[in-house]
C-alpha positions as CSV (number, residue, x, y, z in Angstrom):
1,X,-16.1,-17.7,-31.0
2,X,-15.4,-14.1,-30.9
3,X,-18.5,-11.4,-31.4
4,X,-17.6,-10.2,-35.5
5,X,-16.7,-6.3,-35.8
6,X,-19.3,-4.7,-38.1
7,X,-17.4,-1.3,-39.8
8,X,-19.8,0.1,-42.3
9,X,-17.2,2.8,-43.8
10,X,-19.8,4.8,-44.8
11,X,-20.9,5.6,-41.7
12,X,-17.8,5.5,-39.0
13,X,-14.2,5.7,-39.1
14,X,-11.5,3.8,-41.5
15,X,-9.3,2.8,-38.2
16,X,-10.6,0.2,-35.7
17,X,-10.2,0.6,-32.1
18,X,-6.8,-0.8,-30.4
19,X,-9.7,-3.1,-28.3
20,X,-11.2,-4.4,-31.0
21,X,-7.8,-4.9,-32.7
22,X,-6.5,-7.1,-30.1
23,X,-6.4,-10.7,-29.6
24,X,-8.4,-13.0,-27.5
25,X,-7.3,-16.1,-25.5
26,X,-9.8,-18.7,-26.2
27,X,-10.1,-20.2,-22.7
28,X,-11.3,-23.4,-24.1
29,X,-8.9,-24.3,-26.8
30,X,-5.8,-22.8,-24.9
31,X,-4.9,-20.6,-27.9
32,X,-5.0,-17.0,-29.0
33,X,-7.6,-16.2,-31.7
34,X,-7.3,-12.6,-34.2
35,X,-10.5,-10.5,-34.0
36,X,-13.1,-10.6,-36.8
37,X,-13.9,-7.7,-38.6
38,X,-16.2,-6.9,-41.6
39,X,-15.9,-3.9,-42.8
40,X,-18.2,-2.7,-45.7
41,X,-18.4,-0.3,-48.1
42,X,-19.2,1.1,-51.7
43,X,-17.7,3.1,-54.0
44,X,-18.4,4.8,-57.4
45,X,-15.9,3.4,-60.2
46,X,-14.7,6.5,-62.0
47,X,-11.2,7.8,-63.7
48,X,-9.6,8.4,-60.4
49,X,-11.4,5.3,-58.4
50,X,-10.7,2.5,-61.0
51,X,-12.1,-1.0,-60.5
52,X,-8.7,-2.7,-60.6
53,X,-7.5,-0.4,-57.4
54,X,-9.9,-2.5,-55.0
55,X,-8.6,-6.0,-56.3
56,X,-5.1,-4.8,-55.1
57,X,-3.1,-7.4,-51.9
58,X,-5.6,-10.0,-53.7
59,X,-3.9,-13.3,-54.0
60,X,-6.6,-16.0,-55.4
61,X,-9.9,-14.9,-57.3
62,X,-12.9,-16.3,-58.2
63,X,-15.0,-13.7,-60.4
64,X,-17.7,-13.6,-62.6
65,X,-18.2,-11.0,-64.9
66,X,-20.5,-10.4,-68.2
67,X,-17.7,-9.1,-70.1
68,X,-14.2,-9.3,-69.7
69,X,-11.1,-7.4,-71.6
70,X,-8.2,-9.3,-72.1
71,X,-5.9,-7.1,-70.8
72,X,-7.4,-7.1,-67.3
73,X,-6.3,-10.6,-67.7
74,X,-3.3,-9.5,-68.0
75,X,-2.8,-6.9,-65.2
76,X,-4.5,-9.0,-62.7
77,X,-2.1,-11.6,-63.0
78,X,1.1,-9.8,-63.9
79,X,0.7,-6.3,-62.5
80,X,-1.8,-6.6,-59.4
81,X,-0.1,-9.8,-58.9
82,X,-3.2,-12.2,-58.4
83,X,-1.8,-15.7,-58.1
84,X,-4.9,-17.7,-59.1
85,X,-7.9,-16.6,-61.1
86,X,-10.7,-18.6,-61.9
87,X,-13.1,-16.6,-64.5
88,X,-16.5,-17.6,-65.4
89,X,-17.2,-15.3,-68.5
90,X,-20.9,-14.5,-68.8
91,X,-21.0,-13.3,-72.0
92,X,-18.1,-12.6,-73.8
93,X,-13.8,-11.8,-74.1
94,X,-13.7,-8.3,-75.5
95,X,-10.3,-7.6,-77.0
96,X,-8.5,-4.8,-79.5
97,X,-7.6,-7.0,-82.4
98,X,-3.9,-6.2,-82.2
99,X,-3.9,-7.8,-78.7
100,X,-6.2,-11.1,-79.7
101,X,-3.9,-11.6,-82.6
102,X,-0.3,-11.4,-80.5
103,X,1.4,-14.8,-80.5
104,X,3.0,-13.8,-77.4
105,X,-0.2,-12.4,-75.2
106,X,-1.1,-16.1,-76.6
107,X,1.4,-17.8,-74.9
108,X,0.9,-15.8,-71.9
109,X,-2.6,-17.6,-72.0
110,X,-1.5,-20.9,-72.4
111,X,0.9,-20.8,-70.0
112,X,-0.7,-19.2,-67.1
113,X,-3.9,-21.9,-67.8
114,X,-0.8,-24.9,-67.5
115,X,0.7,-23.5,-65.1
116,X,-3.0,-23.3,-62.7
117,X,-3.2,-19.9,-62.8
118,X,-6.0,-19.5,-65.0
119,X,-9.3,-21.1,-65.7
120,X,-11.6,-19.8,-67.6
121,X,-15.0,-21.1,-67.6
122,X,-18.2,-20.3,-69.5
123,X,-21.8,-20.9,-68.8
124,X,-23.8,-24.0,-69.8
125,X,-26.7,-22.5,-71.2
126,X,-27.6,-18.5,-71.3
127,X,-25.5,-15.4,-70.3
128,X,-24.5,-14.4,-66.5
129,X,-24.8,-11.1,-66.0
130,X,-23.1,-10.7,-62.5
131,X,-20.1,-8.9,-61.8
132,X,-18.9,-9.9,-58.8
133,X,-15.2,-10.8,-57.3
134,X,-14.6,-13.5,-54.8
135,X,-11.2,-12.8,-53.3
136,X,-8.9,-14.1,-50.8
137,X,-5.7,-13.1,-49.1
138,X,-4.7,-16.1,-47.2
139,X,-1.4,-15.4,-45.5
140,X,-3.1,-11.3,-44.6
141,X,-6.4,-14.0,-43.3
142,X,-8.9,-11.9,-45.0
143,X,-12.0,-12.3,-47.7
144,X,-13.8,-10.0,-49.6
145,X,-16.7,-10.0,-51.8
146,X,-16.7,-7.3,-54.4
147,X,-19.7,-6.7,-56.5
148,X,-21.9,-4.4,-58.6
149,X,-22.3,-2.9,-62.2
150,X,-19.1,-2.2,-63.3
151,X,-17.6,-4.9,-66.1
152,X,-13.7,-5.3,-66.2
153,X,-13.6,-3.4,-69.8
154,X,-11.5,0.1,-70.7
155,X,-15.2,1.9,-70.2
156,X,-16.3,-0.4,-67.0
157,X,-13.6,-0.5,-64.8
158,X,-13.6,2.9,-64.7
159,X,-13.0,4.8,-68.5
160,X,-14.9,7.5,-70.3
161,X,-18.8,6.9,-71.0
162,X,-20.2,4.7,-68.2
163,X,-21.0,5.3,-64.4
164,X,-20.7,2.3,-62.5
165,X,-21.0,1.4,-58.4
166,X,-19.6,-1.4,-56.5
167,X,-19.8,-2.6,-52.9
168,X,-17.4,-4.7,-50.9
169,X,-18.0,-6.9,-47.8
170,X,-14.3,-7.6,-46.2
171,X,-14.0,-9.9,-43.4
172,X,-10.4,-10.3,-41.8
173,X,-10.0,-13.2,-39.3
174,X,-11.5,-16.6,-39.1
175,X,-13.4,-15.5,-42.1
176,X,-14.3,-19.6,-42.7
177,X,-16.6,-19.7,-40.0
178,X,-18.7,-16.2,-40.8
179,X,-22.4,-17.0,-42.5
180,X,-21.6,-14.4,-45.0
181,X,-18.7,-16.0,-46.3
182,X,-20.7,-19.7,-46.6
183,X,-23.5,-18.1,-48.5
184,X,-21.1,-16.7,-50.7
185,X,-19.7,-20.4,-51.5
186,X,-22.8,-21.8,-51.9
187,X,-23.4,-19.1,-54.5
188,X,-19.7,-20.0,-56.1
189,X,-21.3,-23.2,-56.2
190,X,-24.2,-23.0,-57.7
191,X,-22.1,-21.1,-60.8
192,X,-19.6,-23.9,-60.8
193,X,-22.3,-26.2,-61.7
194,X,-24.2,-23.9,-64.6
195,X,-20.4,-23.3,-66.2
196,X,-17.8,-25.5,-68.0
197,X,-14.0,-24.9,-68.7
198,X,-13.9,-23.1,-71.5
């Protein structure tokens, strides 16, 4: 298996050499395998570096977040263009009243759940506090794990009256195969089994 490419943004370049760019002929499988690179990062969530700008090319989701508006709902799946999102709400659904009572944002709800584009699950017993993003892009062959402080609400995704950070670990490649990416889905796991559907 090919040597992973470490990138911490912080410290080195955004662009990856051409050599480590390139693809390698696996000599024992007769085929031609993409690099691996992680590239990490973290950013401060602020008017002009909103939460909802790192979830964009995202395709299927699995988050978990204390608090949840429903209008990031919304713009993740109709705007952002997320395909899948399975949401295991820690605490609570925060929403304006004009939105909660819209028999048409209902629908939206209802249908998005039937169609498998949407589950919502809450935990068993307690509150989850994390607020973290699982996220794939399957056809781009890439994962990234996206967490920190900042709640997807008006004020925590990057409105007036909070400061919030978050880091992301990105591997592009055989992603499947990286330790990172299994102890992540044993973590998914493990909140799969303290949640139900909601």
């Amino acid at each position: 298996d090919p040597i992973p490419r470490i990138h911490d943004k912080t410290d080195s370049p955004k662009h990856n050499s051409g050599e480590e760019q390139q693809m390698r002929f696996d000599l024992n499988r007769g085929i031609l395998k993409a690099p691996i690179i992680i590239e990490r990062d973290s950013h401060r969530i602020h008017g002009r570096n909103r939460l909802e700008k790192f979830l964009h090319g995202v395709k299927d989701c699995k988050a978990i977040t204390y608090v949840i508006g429903l209008d990031f709902i919304e713009q993740y799946l109709e705007e952002i263009g997320i395909q899948r999102l399975t949401l295991i709400v820690g605490k609570e659904v925060s929403a304006a009243r004009r939105k909660s009572m819209d028999p048409e944002f209902i629908k939206k709800l209802a249908r998005w759940q039937s169609e498998g584009r949407l589950n919502i699950r809450v935990p068993i017993k307690g509150e989850m506090h994390e607020k973290s993003f699982f996220c794939w892009n399957h056809e781009e062959k890439w994962f990234m794990d996206l967490n920190g402080s900042a709640n997807p609400t008006k004020s925590g995704s990057g409105g007036r009256g909070q400061s919030n950070r978050i880091t992301t670990t990105k591997i592009t490649g055989d992603y499947e195969k990286q330790e990172y990416y299994k102890k992540c889905m044993t973590q998914w796991d493990w909140y799969l089994e303290k949640s139900i559907p909601f």
